[in-house]
N, C-alpha and C positions, 0 to 999 in steps of 0.2 A: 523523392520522399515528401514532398510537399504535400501530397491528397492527405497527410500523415499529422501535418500542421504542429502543432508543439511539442506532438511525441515522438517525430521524425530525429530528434538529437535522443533519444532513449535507446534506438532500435539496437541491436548487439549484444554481444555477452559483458558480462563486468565483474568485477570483485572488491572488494571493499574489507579491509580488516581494521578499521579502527570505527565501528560502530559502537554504539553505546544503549544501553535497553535500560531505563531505569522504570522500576514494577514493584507490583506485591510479589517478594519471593513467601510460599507456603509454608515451607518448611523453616523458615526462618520465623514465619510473623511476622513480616515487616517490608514496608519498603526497602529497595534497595539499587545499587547498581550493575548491571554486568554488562562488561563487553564481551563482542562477539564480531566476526567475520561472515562473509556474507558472499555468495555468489547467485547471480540473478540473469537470466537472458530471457529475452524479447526480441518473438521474431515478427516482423510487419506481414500481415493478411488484407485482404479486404480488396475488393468493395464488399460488404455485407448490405445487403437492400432490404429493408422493410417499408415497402410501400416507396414512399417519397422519400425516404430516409435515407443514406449512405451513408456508411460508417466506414472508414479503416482502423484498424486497430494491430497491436500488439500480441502477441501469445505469450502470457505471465507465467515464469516460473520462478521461484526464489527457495534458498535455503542459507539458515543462519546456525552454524558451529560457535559455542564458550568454549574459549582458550582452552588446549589442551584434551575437547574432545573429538570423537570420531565422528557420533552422529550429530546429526542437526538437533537442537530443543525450539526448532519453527520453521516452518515451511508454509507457503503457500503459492496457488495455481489460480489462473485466472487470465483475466484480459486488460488490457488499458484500449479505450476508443477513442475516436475521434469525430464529431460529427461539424463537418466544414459548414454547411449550411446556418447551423442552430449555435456555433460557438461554443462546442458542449466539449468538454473531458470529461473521462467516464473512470472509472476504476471499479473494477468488479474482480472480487478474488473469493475463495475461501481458504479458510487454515481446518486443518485436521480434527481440531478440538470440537467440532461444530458450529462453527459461525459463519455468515456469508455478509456480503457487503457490498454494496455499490455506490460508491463516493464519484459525488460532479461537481463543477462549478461551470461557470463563462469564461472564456479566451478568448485571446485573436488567434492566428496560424503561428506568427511570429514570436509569437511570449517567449520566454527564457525562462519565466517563474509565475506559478500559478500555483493555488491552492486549493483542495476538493474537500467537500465535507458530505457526512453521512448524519443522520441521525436517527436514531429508535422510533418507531412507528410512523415514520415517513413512508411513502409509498414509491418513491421516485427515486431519492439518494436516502438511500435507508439502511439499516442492522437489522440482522435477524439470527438468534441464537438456540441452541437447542434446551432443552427443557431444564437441564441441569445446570446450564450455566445461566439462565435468563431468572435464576431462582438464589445463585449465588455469585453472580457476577456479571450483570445485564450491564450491559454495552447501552450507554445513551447519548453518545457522541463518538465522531470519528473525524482528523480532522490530517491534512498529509500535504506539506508544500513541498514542493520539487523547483529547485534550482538545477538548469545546464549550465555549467558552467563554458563548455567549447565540448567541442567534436570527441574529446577525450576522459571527458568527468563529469559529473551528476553528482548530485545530493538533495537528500529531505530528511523532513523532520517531520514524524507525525505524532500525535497523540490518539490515544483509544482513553477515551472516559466511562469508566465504569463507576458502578455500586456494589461493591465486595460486603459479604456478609461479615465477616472476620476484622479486613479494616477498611470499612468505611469507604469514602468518597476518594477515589485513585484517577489520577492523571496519569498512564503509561503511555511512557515518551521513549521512540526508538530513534536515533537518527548516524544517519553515516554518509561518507563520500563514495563513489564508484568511479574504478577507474576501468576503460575499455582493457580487454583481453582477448577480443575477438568481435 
């Protein structure tokens, strides 16, 4: 798993239930908190070649249940890469509501914890949202550090900074531990 470099401790399935999503709930008005549960697997691919490039990466899937429901209220699909040459982490996902994203920074192979950020009209690690949400809740930052803890847990913390028409200037902060499950 080395051609994999920092996201080779990611690869597997995992589960996590003491996550925390604090957000503009709508129906409330208001900030607020909820926990949630989470199950997410990532399967290793690649080499992917574009030109000089080689990539390995991830196959993203995620889905987060609030206590006591059936269905998920967030899901998203996507990829995590890796690009050994360039020191690149990639995170490319979309969620259902309309938005896509592709968050990067620099690493080594080795790292244990890294951070990726996106932001609004960037064209490389960038947001892009569909017409209805970039009018009432444009995403202008994304921002997601990932700690491995060993071969058996993971965690991060990201933020999505928005501009909610209703309230204003939001920080939504998700973060949780994963533990392996397969």
């Amino acid at each position: 798993m080395t051609a994999w470099g920092p996201l080779a401790g990611l690869a597997g399935e995992w589960e996590g239930d003491g996550g925390m999503d604090f957000s503009y709930h709508n129906v409330e008005g208001e900030v607020g908190e909820t926990p949630y549960r989470e199950k997410i697997t990532l399967k290793p691919f690649g080499p992917v070649d574009n030109g000089e490039q080689h990539l390995y990466g991830l196959d993203y899937r995620m889905a987060a249940w609030r206590a006591g429901e059936d269905d998920p209220f967030h899901t998203e699909v996507g990829y995590w890469l890796w690009d050994g040459d360039a020191h690149q982490v990639m995170r490319c996902f979309m969620v259902p509501r309309g938005s896509v994203l592709i968050a990067g920074c620099t690493a080594n192979a080795g790292d244990t914890t890294f951070t990726m950020e996106a932001n609004h009209g960037d064209t490389t690690y960038g947001v892009l949202s569909n017409k209805y949400l970039d009018a009432r809740a444009k995403t202008t930052k994304y921002e997601c550090t990932i700690t491995v803890h060993d071969a058996n847990s993971w965690s991060y913390q990201e933020c999505t900074y928005y501009e909610h028409a209703k309230g204003g200037k939001i920080a939504h902060t998700d973060r949780n531990t994963l533990k392996r499950v397969g």
